[in-house]
C-alpha positions in Angstrom: 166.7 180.3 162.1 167.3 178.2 159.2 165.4 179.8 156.0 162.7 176.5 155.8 161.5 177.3 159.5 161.0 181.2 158.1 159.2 180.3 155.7 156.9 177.7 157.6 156.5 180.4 159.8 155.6 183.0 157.5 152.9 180.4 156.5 151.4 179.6 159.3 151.0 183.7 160.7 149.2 184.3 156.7 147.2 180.9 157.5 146.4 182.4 160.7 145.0 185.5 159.7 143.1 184.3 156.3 140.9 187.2 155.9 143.4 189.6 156.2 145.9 188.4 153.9 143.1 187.8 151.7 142.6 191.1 151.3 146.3 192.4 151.5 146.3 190.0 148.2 143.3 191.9 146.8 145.0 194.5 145.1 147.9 192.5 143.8 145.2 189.9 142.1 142.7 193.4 141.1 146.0 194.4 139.3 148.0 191.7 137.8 144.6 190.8 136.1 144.0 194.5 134.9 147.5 194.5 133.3 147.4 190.9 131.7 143.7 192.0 130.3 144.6 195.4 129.5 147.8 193.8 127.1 146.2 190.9 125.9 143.2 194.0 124.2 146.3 196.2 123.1 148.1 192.8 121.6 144.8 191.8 119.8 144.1 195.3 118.4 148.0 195.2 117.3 147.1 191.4 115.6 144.1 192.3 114.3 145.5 196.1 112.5 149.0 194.4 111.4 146.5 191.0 109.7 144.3 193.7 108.2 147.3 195.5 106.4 148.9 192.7 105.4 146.0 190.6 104.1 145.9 193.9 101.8 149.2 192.6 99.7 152.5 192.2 100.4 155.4 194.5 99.3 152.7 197.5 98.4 153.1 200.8 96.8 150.0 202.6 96.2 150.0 206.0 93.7 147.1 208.0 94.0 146.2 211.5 92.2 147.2 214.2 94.8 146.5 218.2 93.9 147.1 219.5 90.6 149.7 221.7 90.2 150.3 224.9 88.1 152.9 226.5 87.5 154.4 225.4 90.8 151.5 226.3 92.4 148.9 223.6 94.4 145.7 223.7 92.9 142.5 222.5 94.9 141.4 220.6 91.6 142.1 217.0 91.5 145.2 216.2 88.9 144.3 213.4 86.7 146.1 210.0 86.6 146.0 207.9 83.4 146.1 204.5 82.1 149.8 205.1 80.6 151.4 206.4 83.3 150.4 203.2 85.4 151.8 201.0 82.0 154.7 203.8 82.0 155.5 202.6 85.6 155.2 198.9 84.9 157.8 199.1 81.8 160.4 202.0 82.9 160.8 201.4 86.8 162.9 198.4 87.5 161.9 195.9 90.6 157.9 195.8 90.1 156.6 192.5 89.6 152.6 193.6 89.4 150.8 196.4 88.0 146.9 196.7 88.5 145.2 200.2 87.1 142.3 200.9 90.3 138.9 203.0 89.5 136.7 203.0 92.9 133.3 203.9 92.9 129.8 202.9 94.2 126.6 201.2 93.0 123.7 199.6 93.4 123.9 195.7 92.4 120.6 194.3 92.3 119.4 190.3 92.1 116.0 190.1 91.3 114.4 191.6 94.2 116.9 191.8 96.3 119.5 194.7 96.1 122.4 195.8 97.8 124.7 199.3 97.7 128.4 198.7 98.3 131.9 199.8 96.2 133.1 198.6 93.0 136.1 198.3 91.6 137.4 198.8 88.2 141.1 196.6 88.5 142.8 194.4 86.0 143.2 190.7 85.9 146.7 191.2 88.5 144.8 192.9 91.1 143.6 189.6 93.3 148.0 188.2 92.9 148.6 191.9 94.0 145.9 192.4 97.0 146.2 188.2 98.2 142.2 187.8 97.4 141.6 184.4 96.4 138.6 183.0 94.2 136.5 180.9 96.1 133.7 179.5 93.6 134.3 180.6 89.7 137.3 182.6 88.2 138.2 186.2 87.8 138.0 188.3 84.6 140.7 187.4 81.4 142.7 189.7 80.3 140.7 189.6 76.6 137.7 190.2 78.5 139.4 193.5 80.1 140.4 194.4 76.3 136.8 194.4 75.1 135.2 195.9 77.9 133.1 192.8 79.0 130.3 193.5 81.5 131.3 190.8 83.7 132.0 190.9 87.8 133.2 188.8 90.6 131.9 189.7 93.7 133.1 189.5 97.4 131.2 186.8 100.1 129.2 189.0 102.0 128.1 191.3 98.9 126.9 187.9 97.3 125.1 187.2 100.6 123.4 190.6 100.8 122.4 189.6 97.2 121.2 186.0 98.3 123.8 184.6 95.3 126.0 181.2 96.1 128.0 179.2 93.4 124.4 177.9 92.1 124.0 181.2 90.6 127.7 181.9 88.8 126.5 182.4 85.1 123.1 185.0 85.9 122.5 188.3 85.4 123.5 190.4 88.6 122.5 194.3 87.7 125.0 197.1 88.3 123.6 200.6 88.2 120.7 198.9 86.2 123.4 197.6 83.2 122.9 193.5 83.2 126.4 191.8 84.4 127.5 188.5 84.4 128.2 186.6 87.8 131.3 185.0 87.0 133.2 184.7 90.5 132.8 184.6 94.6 135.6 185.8 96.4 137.2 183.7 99.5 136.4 185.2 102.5 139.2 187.4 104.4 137.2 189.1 107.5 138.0 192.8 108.1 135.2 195.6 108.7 135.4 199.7 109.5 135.6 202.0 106.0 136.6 199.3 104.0 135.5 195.8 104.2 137.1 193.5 101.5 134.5 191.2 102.1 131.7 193.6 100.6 132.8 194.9 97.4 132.2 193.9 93.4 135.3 193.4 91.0 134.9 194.2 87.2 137.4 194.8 84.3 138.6 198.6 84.9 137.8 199.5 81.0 134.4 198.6 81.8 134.3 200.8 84.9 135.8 203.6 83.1 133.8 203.3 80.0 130.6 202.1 81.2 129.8 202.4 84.3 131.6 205.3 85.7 132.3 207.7 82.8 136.0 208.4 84.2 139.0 208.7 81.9 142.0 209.3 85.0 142.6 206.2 87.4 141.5 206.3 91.0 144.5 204.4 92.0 147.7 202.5 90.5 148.6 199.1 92.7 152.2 198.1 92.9 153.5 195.5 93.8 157.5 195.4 94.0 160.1 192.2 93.6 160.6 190.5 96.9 163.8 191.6 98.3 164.1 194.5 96.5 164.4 198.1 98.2 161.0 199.5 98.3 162.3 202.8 99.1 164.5 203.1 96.1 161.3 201.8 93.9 159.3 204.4 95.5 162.0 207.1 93.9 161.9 205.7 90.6 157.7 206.0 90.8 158.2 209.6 91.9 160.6 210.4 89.2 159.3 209.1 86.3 155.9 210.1 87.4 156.7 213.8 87.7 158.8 213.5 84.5 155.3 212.6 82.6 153.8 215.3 84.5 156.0 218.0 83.5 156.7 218.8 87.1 159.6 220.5 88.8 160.6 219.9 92.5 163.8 221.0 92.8 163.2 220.9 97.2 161.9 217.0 96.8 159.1 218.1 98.4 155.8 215.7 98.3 153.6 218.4 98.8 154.3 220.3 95.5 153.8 216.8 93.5 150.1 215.9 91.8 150.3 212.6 93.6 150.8 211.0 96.4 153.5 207.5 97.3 152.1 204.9 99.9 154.1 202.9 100.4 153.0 199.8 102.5 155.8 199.1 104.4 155.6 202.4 106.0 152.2 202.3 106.6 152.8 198.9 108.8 155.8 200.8 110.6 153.4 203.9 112.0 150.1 201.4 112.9 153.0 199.1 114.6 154.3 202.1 116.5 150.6 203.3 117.4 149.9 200.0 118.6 152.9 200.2 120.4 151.7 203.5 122.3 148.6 202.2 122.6 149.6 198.7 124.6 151.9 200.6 126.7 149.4 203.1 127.8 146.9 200.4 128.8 149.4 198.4 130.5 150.7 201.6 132.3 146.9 202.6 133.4 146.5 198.7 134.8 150.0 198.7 136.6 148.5 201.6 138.5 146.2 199.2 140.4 149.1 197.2 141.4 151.1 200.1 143.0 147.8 200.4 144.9 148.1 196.3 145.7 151.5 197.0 147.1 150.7 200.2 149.5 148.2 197.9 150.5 150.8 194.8 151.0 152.6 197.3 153.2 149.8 199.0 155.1 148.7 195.1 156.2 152.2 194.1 157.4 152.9 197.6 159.4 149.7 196.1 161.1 151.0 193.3 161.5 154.3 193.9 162.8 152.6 196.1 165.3 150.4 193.5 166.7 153.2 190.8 166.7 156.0 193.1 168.5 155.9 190.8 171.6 156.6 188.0 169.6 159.3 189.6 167.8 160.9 190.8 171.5 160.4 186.7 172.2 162.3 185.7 169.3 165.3 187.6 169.5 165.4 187.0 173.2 166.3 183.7 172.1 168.8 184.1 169.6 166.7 185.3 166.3 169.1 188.0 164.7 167.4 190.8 163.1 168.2 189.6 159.7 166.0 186.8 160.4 163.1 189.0 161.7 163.5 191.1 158.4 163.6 187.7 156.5 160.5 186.3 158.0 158.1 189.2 157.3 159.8 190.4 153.8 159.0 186.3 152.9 154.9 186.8 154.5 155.0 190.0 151.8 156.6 188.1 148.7 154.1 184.9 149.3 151.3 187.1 149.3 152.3 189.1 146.5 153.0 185.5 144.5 150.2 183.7 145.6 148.3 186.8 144.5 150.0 187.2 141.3 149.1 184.1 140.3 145.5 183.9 140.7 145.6 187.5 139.0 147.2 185.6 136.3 144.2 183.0 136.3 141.9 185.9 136.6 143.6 187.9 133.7 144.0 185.4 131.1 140.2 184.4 132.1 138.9 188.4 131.6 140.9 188.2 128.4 139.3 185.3 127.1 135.7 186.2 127.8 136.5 189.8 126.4 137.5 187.8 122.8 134.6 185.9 122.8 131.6 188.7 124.1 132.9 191.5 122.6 134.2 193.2 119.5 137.6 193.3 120.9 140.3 190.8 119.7 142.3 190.0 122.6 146.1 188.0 122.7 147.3 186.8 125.7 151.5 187.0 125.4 153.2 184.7 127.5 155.4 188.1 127.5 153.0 189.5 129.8 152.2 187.2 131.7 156.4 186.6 132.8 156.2 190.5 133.6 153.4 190.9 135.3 154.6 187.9 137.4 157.8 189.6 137.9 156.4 193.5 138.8 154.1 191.7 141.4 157.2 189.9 143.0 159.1 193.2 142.6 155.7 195.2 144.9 155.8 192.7 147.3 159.5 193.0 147.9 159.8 196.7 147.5 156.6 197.6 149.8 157.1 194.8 152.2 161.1 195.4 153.0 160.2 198.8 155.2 157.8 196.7 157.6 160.0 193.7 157.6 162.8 196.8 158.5 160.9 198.2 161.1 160.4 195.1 162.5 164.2 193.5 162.8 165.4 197.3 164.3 162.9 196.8 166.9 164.7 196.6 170.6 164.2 192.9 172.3 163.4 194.4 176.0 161.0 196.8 175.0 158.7 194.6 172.6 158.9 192.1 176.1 157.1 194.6 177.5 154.9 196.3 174.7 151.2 195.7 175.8 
């Protein structure tokens, strides 16, 4: 039989039972939709982490005050960073472009009648450069203004709408822990929610939130930011070593853990959420593919029927000359349709779950066209795998007795 008359025969015996391959097709469409849906969530939530990180600052080292240490010995008191040793890192470690001292705290900012409760930040006038935060309406703090403590603050979108402030009101009095600031700045918007939202926060000169509003003489945080190109490893090393130099700290071992401060460096923190995401997409996708296995036993438990119920036929055409490779062609090409015509409206139905997932939900989604190639492909690989035992079973069977199977 030529391969074109297999194939219009294949069609027409589906065509001819329409419910039944329907539902043969079923589990094929039930899973190549669960695993385009199921990678498209694990894509988005690998987007959406990866945007949040980097939106944070590019080529990032954060030092933060660990454990104090005495003696050698940990300590559970918290060791005390200061305002030189973030202008000793700036000056002695080569390859940082950016410095910016941090103090975190929280407060309650009041407008009028309207208040709000939310975190503030002492930084200096690098800290937007360092953390990519843009000013919208205004300007940020001067670095004279940081010098004389000025009571001045720049506030992010949504904490000016909690407030009910716009660009109208740059210039007013906003109070911060009931001491009068002045508005000077609205951050641009850059999305983001969970524990930190850099949306919903207020800026101000770090000498005013040590000084004034926070009574704190140690830093909460020192930002880096490091040279493009250069190694951040190596830059991390220098921080380390000068840091426990100034801290009169010996660590013969190397060993983080008996240092008064802690390293983060950003670079590694994208690394681990990348690999987390990783696990996280394959999982999904693993738990979907599942559902196709189940499509293809299904494939195969549909064409057994089938090659049952069309054994006199089969006795007909090798009678007249069909050789059993044709036989195992014909059906093993009635599997792979079903399984392609089914993986492509799973497709359909995939990439339309995903969307309305995005939309309705809190999920991000991302449909890779990555994803959409495999699933193709592991649906064609189901039909062929579970459909060549039928279409085997079929082509062995003996011409003289399928004449006479009743």
């Amino acid at each position: 039989m030529l391969f074109l008359t297999i194939i219009k025969v294949a069609l027409k015996s589906l065509y001819a039972n329409k419910l039944r391959s329907i539902l043969a097709m079923l589990g094929i469409i039930i899973g190549v939709g669960a695993v385009i849906s199921m990678l498209s969530i694990g894509a988005g939530a690998k987007k959406d982490i990866m945007d949040r990180i980097q939106s944070m600052g590019t080529n990032l080292l954060s030092v933060r005050p660990g454990r104090g240490v005495s003696r050698g010995v940990s300590t559970d008191a918290r060791a005390e960073m200061t305002v030189d040793d973030a202008l000793a890192v700036l000056s002695e470690v080569d390859g940082i472009s950016r410095m910016s001292p941090v103090i975190d705290g929280n407060g309650q900012l009041k407008y009028y009648n309207t208040n709000t409760r939310t975190q503030v930040s002492g930084t200096a006038v690098t800290y937007p450069a360092i953390r990519s935060y843009e000013v919208e309406h205004g300007r940020y703090f001067t670095d004279a203004e940081t010098d004389r403590m000025a009571r001045v603050v720049v506030l992010g979108p949504e904490t000016a709408g909690n407030l009910g402030v716009t660009k109208d009101q740059l210039g007013e009095k906003i109070k911060i822990k009931g001491i009068n600031f002045e508005l000077i700045g609205i951050l641009k918007s850059k999305g983001g929610g969970g524990r930190f939202n850099p949306d919903d926060q207020a800026l101000v000169p770090y000498t005013t939130a040590m000084k004034i509003l926070f009574g704190k003489d140690s830093l909460d945080n020192i930002d880096v930011e490091c040279k493009t190109g250069v190694n951040m490893t190596k830059v991390e090393e220098s921080i380390t070593n000068l840091l426990r130099k100034r801290h009169k700290i010996i660590n013969p071992e190397n060993n983080p853990d008996n240092d008064d401060f802690r390293v983060f460096n950003q670079a590694d923190i994208i690394e681990t959420a990348s690999e987390m995401t990783k696990t996280m997409t394959f999982l999904l996708g693993g738990i979907a593919a599942i559902s196709l296995l189940v499509g293809g036993i299904g494939i195969m438990n549909i064409m057994l029927v089938t090659v049952t119920e069309r054994t006199k036929e089969i006795g007909i055409r090798k009678a007249i000359g069909a050789k059993d490779q044709d036989i195992l062609n014909q059906f093993l090409i009635e599997s792979l349709i079903m399984s392609c015509v089914g993986g492509l409206i799973g497709v359909a139905a995939g990439v339309g779950t995903g969307f309305v997932i995005g939309k309705y939900t809190e999920f991000s989604t991302y449909v890779m066209p990555g994803s959409i190639a495999l699933a193709l492909f592991f649906s064609m690989g189901v039909g062929i795998f579970f459909g060549y035992y039928p279409a085997w079973r079929a082509a062995q069977l003996n011409p003289i007795e399928c004449l006479y199977y009743e």
